[in-house]
C-alpha positions as CSV (number, residue, x, y, z in Angstrom):
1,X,-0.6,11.1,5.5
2,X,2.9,11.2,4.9
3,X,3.8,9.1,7.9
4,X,1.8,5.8,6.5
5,X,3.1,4.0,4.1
6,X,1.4,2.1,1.1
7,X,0.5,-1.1,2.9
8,X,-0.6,0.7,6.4
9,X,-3.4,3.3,3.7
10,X,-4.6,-0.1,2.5
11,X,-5.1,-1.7,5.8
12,X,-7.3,1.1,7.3
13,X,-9.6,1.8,3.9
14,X,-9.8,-2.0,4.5
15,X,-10.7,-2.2,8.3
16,X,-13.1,0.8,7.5
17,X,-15.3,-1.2,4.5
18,X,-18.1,-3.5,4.8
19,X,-16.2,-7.1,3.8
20,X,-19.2,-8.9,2.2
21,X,-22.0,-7.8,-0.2
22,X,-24.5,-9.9,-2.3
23,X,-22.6,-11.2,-4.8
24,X,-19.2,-9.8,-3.8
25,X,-16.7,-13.1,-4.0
26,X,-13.7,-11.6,-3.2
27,X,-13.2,-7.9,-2.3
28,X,-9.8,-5.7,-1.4
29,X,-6.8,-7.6,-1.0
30,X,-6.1,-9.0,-4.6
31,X,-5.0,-7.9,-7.9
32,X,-9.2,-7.8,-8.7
33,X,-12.3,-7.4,-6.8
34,X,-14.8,-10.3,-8.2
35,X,-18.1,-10.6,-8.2
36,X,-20.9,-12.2,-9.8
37,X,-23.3,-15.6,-9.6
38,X,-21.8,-19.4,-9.0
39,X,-23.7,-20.5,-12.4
40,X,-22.2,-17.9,-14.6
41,X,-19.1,-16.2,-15.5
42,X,-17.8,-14.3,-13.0
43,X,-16.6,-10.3,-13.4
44,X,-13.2,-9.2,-12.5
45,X,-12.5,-5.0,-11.7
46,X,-9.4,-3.5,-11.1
47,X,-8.4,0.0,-11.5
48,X,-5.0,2.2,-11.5
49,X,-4.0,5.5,-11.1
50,X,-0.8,7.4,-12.6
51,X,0.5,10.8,-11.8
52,X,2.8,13.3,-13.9
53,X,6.5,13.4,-12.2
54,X,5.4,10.5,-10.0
55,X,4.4,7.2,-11.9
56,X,5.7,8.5,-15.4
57,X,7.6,11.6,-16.6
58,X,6.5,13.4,-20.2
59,X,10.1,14.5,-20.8
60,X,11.2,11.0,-21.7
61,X,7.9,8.8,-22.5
62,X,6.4,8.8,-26.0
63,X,2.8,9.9,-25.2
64,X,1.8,7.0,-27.3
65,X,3.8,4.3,-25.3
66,X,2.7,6.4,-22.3
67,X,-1.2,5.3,-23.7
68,X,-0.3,2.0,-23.8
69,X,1.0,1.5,-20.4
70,X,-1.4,3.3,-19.2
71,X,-4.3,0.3,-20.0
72,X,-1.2,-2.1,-19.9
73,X,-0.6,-1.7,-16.0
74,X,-4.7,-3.0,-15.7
75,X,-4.5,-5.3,-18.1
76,X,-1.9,-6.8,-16.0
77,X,-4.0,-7.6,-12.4
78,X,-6.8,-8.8,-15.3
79,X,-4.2,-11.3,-16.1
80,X,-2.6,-12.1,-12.5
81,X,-6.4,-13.4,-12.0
82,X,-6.2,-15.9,-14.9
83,X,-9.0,-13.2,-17.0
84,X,-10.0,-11.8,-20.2
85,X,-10.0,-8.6,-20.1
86,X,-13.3,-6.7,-22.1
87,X,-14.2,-3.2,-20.9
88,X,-12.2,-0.3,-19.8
89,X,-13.5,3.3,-18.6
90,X,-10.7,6.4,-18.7
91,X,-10.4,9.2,-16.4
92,X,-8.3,12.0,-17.1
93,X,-7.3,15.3,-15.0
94,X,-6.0,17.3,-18.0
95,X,-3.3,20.6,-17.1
96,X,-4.1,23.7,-19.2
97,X,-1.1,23.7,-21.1
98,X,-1.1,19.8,-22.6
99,X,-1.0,20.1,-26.2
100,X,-3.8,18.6,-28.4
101,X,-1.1,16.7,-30.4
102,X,0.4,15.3,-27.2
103,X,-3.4,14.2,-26.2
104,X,-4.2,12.6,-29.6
105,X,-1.0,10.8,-29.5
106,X,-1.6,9.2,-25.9
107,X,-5.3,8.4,-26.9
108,X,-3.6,6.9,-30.4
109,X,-1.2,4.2,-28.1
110,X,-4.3,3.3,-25.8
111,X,-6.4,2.5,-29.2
112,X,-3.9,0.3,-30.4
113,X,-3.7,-1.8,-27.2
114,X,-7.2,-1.6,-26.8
115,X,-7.7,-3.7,-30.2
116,X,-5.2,-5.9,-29.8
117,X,-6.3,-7.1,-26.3
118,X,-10.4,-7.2,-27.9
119,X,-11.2,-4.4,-25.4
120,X,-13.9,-1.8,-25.5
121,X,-13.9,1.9,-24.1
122,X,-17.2,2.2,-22.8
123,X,-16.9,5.9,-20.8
124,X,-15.4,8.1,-18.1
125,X,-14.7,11.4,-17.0
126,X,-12.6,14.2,-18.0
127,X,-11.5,17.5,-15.7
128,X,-9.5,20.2,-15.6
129,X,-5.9,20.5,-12.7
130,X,-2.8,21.1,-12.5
131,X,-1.2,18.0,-12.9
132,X,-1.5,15.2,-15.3
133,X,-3.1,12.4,-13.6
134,X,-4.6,9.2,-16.0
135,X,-6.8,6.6,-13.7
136,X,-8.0,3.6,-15.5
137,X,-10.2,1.0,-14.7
138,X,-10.8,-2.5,-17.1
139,X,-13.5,-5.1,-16.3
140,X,-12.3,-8.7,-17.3
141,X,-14.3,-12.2,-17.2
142,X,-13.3,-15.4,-16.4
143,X,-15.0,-19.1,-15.7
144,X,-15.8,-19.7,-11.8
145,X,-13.2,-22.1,-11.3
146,X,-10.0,-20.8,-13.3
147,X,-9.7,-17.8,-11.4
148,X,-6.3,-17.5,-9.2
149,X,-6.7,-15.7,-6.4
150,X,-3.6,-14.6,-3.7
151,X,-4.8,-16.5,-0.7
152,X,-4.0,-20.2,-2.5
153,X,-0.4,-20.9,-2.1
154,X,0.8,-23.8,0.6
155,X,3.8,-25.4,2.0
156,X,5.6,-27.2,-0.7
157,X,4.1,-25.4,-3.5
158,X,6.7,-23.8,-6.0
159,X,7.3,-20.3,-6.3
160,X,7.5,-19.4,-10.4
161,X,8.3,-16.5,-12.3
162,X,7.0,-15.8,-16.5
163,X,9.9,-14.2,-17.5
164,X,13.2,-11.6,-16.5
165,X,13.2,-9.9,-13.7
166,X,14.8,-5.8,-13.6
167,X,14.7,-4.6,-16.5
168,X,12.1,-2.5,-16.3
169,X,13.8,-0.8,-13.3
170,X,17.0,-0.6,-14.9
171,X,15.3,1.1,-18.2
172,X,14.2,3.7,-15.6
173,X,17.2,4.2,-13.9
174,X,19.2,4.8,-17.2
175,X,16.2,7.1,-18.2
176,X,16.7,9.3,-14.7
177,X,20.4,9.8,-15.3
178,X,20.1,10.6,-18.8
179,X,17.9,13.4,-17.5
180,X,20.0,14.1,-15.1
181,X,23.2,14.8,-16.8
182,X,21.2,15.7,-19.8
183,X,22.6,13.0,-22.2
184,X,20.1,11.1,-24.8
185,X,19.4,7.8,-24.3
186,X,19.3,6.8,-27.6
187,X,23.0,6.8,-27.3
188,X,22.3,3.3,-25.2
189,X,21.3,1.5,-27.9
190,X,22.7,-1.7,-26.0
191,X,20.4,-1.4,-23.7
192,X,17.1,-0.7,-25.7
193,X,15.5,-3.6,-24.2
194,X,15.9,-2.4,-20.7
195,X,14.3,0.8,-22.1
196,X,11.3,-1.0,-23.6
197,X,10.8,-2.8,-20.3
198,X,10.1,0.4,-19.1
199,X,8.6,2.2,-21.6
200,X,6.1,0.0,-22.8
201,X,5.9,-3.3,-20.8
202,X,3.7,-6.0,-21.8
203,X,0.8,-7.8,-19.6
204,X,1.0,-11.8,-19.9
205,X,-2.8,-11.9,-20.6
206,X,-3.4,-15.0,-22.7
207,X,0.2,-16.9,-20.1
208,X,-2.8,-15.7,-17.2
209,X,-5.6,-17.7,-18.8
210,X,-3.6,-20.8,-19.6
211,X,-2.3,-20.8,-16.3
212,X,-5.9,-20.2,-14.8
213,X,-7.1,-23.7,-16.9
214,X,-4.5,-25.4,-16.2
215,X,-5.0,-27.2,-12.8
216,X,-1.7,-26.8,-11.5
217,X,-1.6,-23.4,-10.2
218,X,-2.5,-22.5,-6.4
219,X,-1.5,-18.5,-6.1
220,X,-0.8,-15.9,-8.4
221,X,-0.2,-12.2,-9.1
222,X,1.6,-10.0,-11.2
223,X,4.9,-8.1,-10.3
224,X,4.3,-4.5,-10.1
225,X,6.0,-3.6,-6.7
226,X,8.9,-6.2,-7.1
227,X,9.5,-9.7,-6.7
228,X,10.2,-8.9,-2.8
229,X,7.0,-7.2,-1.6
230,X,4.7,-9.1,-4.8
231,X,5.4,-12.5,-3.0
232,X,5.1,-11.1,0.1
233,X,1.6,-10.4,-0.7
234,X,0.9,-14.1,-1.8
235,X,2.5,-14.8,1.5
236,X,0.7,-12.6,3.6
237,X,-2.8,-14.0,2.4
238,X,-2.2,-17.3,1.7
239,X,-0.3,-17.6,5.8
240,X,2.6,-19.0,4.5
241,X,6.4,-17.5,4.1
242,X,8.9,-18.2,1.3
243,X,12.8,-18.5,0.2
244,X,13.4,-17.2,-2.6
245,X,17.2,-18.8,-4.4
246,X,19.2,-15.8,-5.4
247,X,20.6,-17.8,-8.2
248,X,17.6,-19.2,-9.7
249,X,16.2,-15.7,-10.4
250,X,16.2,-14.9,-14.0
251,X,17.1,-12.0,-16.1
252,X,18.3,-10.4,-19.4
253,X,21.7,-10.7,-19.5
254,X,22.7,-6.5,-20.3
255,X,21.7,-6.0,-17.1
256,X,25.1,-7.0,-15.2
257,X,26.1,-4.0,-17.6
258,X,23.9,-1.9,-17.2
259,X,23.5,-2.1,-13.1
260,X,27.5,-1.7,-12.9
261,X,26.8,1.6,-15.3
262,X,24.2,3.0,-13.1
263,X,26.0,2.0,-9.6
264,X,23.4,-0.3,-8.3
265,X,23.1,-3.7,-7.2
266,X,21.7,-6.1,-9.9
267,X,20.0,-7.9,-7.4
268,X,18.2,-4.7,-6.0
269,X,17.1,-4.2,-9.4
270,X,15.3,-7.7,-9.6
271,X,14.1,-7.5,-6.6
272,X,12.6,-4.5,-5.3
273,X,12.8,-2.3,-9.0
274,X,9.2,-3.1,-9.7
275,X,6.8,-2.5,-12.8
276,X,7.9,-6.2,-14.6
277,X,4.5,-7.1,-15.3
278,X,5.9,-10.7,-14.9
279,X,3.3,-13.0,-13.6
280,X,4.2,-14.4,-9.8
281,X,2.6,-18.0,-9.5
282,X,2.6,-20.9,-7.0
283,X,2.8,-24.4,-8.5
284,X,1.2,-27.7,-6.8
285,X,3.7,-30.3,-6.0
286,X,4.2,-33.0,-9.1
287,X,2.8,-30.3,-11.2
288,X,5.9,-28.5,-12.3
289,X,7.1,-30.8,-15.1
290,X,3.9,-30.9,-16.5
291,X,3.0,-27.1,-16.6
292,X,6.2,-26.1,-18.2
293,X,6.2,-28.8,-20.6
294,X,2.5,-27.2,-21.3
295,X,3.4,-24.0,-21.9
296,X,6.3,-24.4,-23.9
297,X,4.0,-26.5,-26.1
298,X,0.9,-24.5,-26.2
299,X,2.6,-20.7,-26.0
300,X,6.4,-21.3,-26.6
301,X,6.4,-19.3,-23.4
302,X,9.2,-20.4,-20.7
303,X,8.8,-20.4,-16.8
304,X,11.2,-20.3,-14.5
305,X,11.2,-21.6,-10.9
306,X,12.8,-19.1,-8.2
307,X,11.9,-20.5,-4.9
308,X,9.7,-22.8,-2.2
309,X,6.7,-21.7,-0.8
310,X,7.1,-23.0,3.2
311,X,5.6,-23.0,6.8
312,X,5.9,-20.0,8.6
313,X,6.0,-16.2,7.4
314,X,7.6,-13.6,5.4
315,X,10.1,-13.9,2.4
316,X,13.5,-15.2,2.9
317,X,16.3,-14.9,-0.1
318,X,18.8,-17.7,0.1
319,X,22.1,-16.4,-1.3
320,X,24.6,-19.0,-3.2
321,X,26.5,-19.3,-0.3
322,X,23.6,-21.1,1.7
323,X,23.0,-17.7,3.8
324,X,19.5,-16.3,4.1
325,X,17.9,-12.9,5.4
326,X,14.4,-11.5,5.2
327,X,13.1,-8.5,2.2
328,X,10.0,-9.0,3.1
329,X,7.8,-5.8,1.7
330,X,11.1,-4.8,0.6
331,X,9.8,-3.5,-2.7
332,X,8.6,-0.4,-4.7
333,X,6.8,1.8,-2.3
334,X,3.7,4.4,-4.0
């Protein structure tokens, strides 16, 4: 398998399953399968798996942040889908030699999420390997008609982003060479919030059901691969493309620091870093004004718009000097 990437795995479990079922409404290609009856509320399922050394690394992540992230990642696609998250069910492959404290610490972070999103652990399945792996899965609701699906967007819509865009790449950048030259990163103290980004990021669950109610949204998802290859997907199902405006992008403003620090192009970082847990959205035309005004009012919560969505295919960045080239699928790659 090592010659397919990501995207090609997806498209042959895809060509190989049946693409419609009683009740199925939508099925792979989304942040959530969804299924259900028109006259009632419709289920949302999404599910997520992380591995030791590949999606997280014990030797810098609290096991009780780690426990958070772990349901936070799900709680996310809930969200992208404009959902209320409810149930979750927890998998674990467990290595002989995890301590019980480090356990009961992990389970301690995903208890505390848990009640603070009103979700309910209702089972799963525990085994014994050699690696850590943790694979969650969390059922949401949501009303028939405020549920945002990928395959919405159209030319003239506006491309928005919730919030900074980076940081959660940096914060793992600065954790890998801390490891690396074996340095704490507690020295770094200027850029904790980088840190956090990664560390314990946060899903934009009750930003997801506004904007699901609201009327003025056409696309949405959340950014877990980057901005790049995220709206690329949007892209990709809706059959449109996209610029994205280099300068519109937003971010925290210790990143310019912390990118010349770590050797690496800021705009890298925002772009194809990943694991933001920003929500990606596509807003009507006229709509803008009134959806920001919305929000501001209603969550204090601040939007910012990055780009166009346009005719054709693919996601072109338009630099401040008028240029443009493609990063399409340029993104974090599993």
């Amino acid at each position: 398998m090592a010659g397919l990437s990501e995207r090609a795995i997806i498209r042959l479990i895809r060509g190989a399953s049946v693409a419609a079922a009683p009740d199925l409404i939508q099925g792979i290609g989304d942040d959530c399968a969804v299924f259900g009856t028109p006259g009632a509320g419709q289920w949302l399922i999404t599910t997520d798996t992380l591995v030791d050394s590949v999606h997280f690394d014990r030797a810098w992540h609290p096991p009780e942040l780690l426990g958070r992230k772990s349901i936070a990642v799900n709680l996310s696609d809930i969200a992208a889908m404009g959902g209320r998250p409810r149930f979750v069910l927890l998998s674990l492959c467990l290595p002989q030699d995890l301590e019980t404290e480090w356990l009961q610490r992990w389970l301690a972070g995903v208890a505390a999420i848990l009640a603070e999103q009103g979700c309910v652990l209702i089972g799963g399945d525990t085994v014994r390997g050699r690696e850590l792996v943790i694979s969650v899965t969390v059922i949401g609701e949501a009303a028939p008609d405020q549920i945002l699906y990928r395959t919405g967007a159209t030319p003239g819509d506006s491309v928005y982003v919730s919030g900074p865009l980076g940081s959660a790449a940096a914060g793992l950048a600065l954790f890998q060479r801390a490891k690396l030259e074996g340095t704490d990163p507690e020295q770094w103290s200027q850029w904790q919030d980088l840190l956090d980004a990664h560390l314990n990021p946060r899903p934009q669950v009750k930003l997801g059901q506004q904007l699901g109610s609201s009327g003025c949204v056409s696309a949405m998802q959340d950014v877990s691969d980057g901005l790049a290859t995220d709206l690329a997907h949007i892209c990709q199902e809706s059959g449109t493309g996209s610029i994205l405006y280099a300068d519109r992008l937003p971010a925290l403003s210790v990143i310019d620091n912390a990118a010349f620090f770590l050797n690496k192009e800021k705009l890298d970082l925002m772009l194809k870093g990943g694991e933001d847990y920003q929500l990606l959205f596509t807003v009507r035309p006229g709509k803008e004004k009134e959806l920001e005004a919305r929000l501001l009012t209603e969550l204090s919560h601040q939007i910012y718009p990055v780009g166009t969505i346009i005719k054709g295919q693919g996601v072109l960045l338009e630099k401040s000097d008028g240029s443009r080239c493609d990063i399409t699928f340029q993104g974090y790659e599993h």
